[in-house]
Steps between C-alpha positions, in 0.01 A plus 500: 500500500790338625683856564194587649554252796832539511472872551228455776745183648761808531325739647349277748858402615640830541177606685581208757848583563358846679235308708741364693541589874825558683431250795686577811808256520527259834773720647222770513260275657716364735610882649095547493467179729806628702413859573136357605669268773696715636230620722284299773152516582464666858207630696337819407524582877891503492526758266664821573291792657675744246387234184139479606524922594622544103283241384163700655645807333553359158199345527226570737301198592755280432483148616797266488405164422797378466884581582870365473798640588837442326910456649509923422252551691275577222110414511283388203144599640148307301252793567144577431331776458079486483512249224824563326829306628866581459867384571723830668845460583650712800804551697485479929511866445175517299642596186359359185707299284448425113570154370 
């Protein structure tokens, strides 16, 4: 009986040691926090003609709720579309960026 429990004590510990998660360290979290500050909220208004002209081709019926621009002149644009929202990144030129 005793080998029994043993056994089962075993197994259960090397079954633990693979539910661990690799958490992100604070150096990750802090380029997180610093890539998200590097833009500023500004008016949907003030965004560029060519932006809103690529936007309403992407995606037709696109309203921006909400948008910030960045130092490169980069825009991070909260859309929504019927009932589904989005964040879209763009150049001045219109050009879609991945991030």
């Amino acid at each position: 009986m005793k080998k029994l429990i043993l056994s089962a004590a075993i197994v259960f510990a090397s079954l633990s040691i693979y539910a661990t998660t690799n958490l992100p360290s604070v150096e990750d979290k802090t380029e997180v926090a610093a890539q998200q500050s590097e833009y500023t909220e500004i008016s949907p208004d003030t965004v560029p003609a060519t932006v809103k002209t690529a936007l309403e081709k992407a995606y037709p019926g696109a309203k921006i709720d909400k948008a910030y621009v960045n130092d490169k002149k980069e825009y991070k644009l909260d859309i929504s579309v019927k009932d589904q929202k989005a964040t879209v990144f763009s150049d001045v030129n219109g050009n879609w960026l991945k991030i």
